[in-house]
N, C-alpha and C positions, 0 to 999 in steps of 0.2 A: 542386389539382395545379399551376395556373401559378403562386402564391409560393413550393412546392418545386425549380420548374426554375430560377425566377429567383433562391433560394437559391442553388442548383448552381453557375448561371452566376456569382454573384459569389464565392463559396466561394474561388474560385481568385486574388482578386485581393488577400485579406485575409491571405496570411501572410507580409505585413507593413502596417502601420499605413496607410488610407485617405490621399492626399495632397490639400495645402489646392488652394482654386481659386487660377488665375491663377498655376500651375507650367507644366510641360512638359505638351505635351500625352500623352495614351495612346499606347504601341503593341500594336498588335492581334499575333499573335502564333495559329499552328494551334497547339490544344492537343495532347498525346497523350492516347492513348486509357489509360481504367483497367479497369482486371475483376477483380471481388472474387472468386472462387468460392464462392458458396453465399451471396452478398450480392445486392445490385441494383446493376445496372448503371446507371451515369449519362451521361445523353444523349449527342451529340458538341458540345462545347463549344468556346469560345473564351479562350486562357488571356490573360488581362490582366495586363502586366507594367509598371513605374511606377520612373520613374528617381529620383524625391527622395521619402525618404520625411518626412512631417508628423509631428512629436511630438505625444502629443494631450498638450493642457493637462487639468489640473485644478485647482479653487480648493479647496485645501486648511483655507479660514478657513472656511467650511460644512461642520457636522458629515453624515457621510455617513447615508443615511435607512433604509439598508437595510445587510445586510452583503453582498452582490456590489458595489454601489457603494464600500465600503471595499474589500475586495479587486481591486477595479480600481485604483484612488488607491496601492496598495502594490507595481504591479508594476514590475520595475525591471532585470528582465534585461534583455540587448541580446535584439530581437526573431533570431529562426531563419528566413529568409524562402530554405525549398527545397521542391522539388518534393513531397518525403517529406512537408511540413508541409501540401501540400495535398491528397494522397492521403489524408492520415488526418482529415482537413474533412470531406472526401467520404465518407468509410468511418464519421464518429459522425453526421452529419445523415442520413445514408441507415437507421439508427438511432434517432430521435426516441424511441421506446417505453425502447429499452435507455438510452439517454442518461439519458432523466427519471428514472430510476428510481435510477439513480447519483447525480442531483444531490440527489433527493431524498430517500435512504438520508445521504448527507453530512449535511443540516441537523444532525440531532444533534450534528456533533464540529466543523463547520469553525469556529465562535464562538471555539472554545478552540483551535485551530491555530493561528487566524489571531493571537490576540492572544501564543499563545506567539512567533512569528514578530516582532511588531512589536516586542515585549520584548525580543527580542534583536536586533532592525535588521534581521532578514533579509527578503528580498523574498516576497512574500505567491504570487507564485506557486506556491512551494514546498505551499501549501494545498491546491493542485490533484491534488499528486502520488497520493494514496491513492486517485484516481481512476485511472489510470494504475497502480498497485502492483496492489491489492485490490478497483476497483469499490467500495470505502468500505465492504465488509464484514469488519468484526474478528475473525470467525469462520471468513477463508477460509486455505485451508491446501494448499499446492503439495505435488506428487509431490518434492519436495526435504525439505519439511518448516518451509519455511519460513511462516512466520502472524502473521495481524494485519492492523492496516490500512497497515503499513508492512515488513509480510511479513520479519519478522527469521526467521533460522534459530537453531537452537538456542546452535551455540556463538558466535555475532553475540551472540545474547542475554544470555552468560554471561559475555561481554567487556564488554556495557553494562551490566552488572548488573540483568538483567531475570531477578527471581528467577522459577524453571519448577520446579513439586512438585505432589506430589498435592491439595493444595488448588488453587496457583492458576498460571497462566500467565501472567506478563505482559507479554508478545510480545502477548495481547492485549487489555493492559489500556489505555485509552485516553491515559490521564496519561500511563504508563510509560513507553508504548513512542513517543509522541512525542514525551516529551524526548531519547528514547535517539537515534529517529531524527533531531534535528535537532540534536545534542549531532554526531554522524556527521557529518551535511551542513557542518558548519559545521568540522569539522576536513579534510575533503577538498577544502574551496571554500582554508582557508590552503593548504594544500600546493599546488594548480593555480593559485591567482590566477584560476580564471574558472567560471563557474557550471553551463556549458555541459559543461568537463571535468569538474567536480564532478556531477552528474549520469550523464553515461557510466560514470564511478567507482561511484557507488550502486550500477548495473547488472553492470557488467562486471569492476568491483575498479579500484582506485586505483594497486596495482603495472601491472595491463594497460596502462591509459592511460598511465601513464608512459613506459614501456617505446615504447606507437606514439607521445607525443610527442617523446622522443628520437631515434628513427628518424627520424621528420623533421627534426628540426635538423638531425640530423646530413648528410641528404641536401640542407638546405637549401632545405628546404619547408615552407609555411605549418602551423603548429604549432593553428590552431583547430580545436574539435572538426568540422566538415565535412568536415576536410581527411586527416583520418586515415582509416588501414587498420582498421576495427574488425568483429567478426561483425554480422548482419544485424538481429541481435534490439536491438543496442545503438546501430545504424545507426538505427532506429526511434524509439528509448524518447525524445531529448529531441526528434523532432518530434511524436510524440503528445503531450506537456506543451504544446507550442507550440501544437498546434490545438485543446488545449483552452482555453487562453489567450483566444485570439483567438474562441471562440464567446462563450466571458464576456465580453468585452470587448464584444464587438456582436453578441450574441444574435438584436436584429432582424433584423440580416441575412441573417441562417444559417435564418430561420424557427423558431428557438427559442425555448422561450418559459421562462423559468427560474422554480423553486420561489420564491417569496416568503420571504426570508429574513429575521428580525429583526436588527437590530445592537443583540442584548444575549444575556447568557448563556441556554445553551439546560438545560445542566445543570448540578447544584451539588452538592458532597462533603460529607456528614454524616457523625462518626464515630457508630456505637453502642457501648457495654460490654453491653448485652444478647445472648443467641446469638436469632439469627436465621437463617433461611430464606428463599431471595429471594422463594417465593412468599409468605411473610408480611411480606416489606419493602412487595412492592407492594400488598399489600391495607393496609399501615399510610401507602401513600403513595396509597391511591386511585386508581392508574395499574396500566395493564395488566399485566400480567407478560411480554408479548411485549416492553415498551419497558424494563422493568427488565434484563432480559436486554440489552438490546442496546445499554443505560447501563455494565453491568458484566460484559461479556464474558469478563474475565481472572480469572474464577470459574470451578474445575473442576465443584465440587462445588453440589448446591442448595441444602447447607449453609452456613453463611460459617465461617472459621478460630474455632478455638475461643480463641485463644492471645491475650486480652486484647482490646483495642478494637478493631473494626475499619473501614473507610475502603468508605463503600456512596455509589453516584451515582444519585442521582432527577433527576426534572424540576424544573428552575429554582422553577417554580411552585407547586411540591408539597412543601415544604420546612416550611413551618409548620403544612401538615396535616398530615404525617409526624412530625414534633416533639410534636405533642401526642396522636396517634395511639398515637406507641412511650410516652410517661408514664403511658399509661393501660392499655399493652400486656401480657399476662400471658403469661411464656416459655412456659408447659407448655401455648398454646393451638397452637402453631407447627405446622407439615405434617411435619417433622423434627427428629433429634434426632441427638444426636454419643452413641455411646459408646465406652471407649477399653479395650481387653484389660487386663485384670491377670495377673498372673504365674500361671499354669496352667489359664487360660482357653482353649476352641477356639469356634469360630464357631457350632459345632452346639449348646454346652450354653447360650451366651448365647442364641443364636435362641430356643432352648425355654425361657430363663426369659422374655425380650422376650415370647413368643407370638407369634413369627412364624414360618415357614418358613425352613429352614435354606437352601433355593435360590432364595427370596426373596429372602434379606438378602445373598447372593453375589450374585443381579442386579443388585439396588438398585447395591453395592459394584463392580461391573464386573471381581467375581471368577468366575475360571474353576471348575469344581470342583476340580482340582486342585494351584488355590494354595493354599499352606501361610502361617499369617500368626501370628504372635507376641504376647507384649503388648507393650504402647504403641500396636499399632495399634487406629488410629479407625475405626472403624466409622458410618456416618450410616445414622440406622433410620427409617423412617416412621411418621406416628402414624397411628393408628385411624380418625382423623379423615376424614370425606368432605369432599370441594374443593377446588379447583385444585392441583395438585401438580406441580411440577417434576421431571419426572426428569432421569437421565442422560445420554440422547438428546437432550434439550434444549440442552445444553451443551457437547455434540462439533462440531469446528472441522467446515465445509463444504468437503468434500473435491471436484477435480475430476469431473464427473459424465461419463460416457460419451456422447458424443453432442453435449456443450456446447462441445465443443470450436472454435475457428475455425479454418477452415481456414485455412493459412497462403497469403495471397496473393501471387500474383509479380508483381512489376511489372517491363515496360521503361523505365526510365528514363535521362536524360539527365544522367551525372556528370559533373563538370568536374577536373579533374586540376592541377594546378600540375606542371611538368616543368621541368629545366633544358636549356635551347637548345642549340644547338652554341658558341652567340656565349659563350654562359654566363650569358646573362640567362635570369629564370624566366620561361615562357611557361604561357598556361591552354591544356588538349586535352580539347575535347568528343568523351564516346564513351556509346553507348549500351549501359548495363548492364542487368544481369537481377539484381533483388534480391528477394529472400524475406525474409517476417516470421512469424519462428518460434516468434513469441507467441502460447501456447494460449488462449484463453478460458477463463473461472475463473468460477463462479456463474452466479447467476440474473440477473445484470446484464448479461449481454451483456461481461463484461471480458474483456481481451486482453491484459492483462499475464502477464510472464511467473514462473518458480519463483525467480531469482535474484537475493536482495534483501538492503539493509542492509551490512554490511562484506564487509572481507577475511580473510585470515587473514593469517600473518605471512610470507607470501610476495606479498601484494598478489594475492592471489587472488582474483574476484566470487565470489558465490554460484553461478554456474552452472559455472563449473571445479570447484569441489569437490565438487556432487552430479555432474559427469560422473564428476571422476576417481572417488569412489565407486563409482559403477557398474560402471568398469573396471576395479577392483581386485574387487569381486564377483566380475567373471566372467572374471576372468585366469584362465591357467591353475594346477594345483597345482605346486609346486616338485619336481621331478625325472622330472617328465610330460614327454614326448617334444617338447608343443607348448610346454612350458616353454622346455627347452633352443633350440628356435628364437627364442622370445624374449628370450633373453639375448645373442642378437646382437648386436655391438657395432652400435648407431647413435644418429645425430646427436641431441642433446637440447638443447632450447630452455633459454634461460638464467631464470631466473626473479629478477631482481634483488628486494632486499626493498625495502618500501613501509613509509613511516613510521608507526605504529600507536599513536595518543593513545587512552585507552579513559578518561575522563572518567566520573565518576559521574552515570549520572543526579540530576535534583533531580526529587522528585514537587511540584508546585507545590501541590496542596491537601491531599496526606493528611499528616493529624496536625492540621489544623486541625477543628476542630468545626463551622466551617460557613462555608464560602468560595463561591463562586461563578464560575464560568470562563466 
């Protein structure tokens, strides 16, 4: 209990960097008070405020020993040092369970974040983010529709060329979707010039941001991201990045104690020409089928694509027993099989030659009875065979559960305003506001990220403008309904200037190679 108060109590002094001895000294400072609803409350404290802040050094000619110790040496944003940054301290230490279990769901992918990150210069923070997005799970999937570990929406998805079919999805394929999403980051961060807007941008649309940094210049107000007018959820999203940051950073402090990560790859991309089934990849790679699954998420099916070679991720480790595993492997022993209609085939007269039930092979197939299906379509049938078998349930994205929800906490807090004077110099005005975070929690992790992720559309829209306005066009009224005609009212309409839109191809770094390692 007392290293958790004593956590607490430094919590507040950490969102920005510890300062060296033989500075200025502390000022003490009444904290305000915080209240989570439906979290724990944390003592009454004292907030510690620190006028120079210390760079920390690192000796960069020592190869790092672990990968958190590299992903420390790669951070390179200007620190975010507000109130927000240490509510949300307070809100993942008061969480140790739900924390651990994020950091340690991550081992699998951050190896290969981090190093797509250094490959292209950008700051390793950015690693952090799928914690903040999805809780680090590629299976999770918003009331928007957005999924992954970097939460693209569909048509986000079809702009970065993240092909989405009945095979496969790769919004959540692990490669795909984070080159697509850092292909994003890195054309938001040119447009802003600052990492901080580029980030709000992710959340909230890169037209939005634009639009409140304009507003400010034009009133002649500090144009950084603190300093603008933005909703509450986007008000949040880069101080959560930041107190995730800073628990990395100094984990002792905070009383955390972080997963033991290797600095070498965790998994590696084998192609096969053979058809396979994931549960016969992982019985040929000796690894569970819970960890195959959760290597190659961006599989619909527990079949893989029949359509030539295809691109499967095992354990680092497990690469040479899987290589000689699939040599000696014999197709017709597999859990499933592809078959494809021919020209005046129906599903009933194939089932009955297969020998299986006609509402069987519509389960398996996640058909209704009432879909009608043609030839060319594929069919995946089950063998006869007993042992481990993957179905279809296995590989549907995690939808928000009832109940998991967080409640959205309000805070008092203490915003600082930039104004212009009478004199016409800019003066700061402290006023106590009431902010709400209208970030639901998502999974089994304890996540609080929200639905709206990945681009714009071509109005510089985030993802959460476009699942509202959906909604609101759902439940408009019909045209020449009474409560239509009052809605044709003439009023005011917000301008929506367009936002610049580079849609780059992704590059998959290992598929098409035979055997890479990330």
């Amino acid at each position: 209990m007392f290293p958790r108060v004593i956590a607490l109590l430094l919590c507040l002094s950490v969102s920005a960097p510890l300062f060296a001895e033989g500075e200025a000294p502390l000022r003490l400072d009444p904290a305000y008070s915080l209240s989570d609803p439906g979290g724990l409350h944390p003592p009454p404290t004292l907030e510690i405020r620190e006028q120079h802040v210390r760079v920390p050094t690192v000796d960069l000619t020592v190869e790092a020993n672990d990968l958190w110790e590299r992903i420390r040496r790669g951070f390179s944003m200007p620190d975010l040092n507000t109130e927000l940054v240490t509510d949300r301290q307070i809100y993942y230490i008061n969480r140790p369970g739900a924390l651990r279990q994020i950091f340690t769901r991550g081992q699998r992918y951050l190896y290969y974040i981090v190093e797509e990150l250094e490959r292209r210069g950008m700051p390793t923070e950015l690693a952090l983010l799928p914690m903040v997005e999805s809780a680090f799970n590629p299976m999770a999937l918003s009331s928007a529709q957005a999924s992954g570990l970097w939460q693209f929406i569909p048509s986000t998805g079809k702009t970065y060329k993240l092909e989405q079919n009945w095979w496969v999805d790769e919004r959540r394929d692990v490669i795909a979707s984070t080159s697509a999403a850092l292909d994003y980051l890195q054309t938001i961060y040119e447009m802003h010039g600052d990492w901080h807007l580029a980030l709000a941008s992710y959340n909230w649309g890169e037209g939005a941001v634009g639009r409140a940094v304009a507003k400010n210049r034009a009133a002649g107000l500090p144009t950084e991201y603190q300093f603008l007018n933005m909703p509450g959820e986007t008000r949040y999203y880069v101080p959560k990045l930041q107190a995730l940051k800073n628990i990395v950073a100094q984990p002792e402090l905070f009383g955390i104690t972080l997963p033991a990560i290797p600095n070498r790859p965790y998994f590696a991309t084998v192609e096969s020409r053979v058809a396979l089934d994931l549960a016969t990849a992982a019985r040929l790679a000796e690894t569970p089928v819970d960890e195959i699954l959760a290597l190659n998420p961006g599989y619909k099916r527990p079949v893989l694509p029949t359509n030539g070679s295809q691109s499967l991720v095992i354990p680092a480790s497990q690469v040479e027993t899987f290589l000689l595993n699939l040599s000696r492997h014999d197709p017709s022993s597999g859990s499933w099989s592809t078959y494809e209609l021919q020209d005046g085939e129906g599903l009933e007269g194939v089932a009955d030659r297969l020998g299986i039930s006609a509402s069987r092979l519509r389960q398996v197939n996640g058909l209704s009875p009432r879909a009608r299906i043609g030839s060319g379509y594929t069919l995946i049938v089950p063998s006869e065979k007993d042992g481990e078998r993957i179905t279809l349930a296995n590989l549907l994205p995690t939808k928000p559960q009832a109940g998991a929800v967080e409640p959205p906490p309000v805070r008092t807090l203490i915003q600082h305003t930039v104004v212009r004077g009478k004199n016409g110099k800019s003066v700061v005005v402290e006023r106590k506001v009431t902010v709400s975070d209208t970030s639901p929690s998502r999974g089994k992790g304890g996540h609080d990220a929200d639905e709206r992720r990945g681009t714009s559309d071509k109005k510089g829209k985030g993802h959460a403008a476009q699942a509202r306005e959906a909604r609101e066009d759902k439940a408009a009224p019909k045209s020449g309904s009474k409560a239509a005609a009052e809605k044709e009212k003439p009023a005011k309409e917000k301008s929506s200037g367009k936002a610049s839109a580079r849609s780059p191809e992704p590059t998959k770094a290992s598929h098409g190679e035979s055997h890479k390692k990330h």
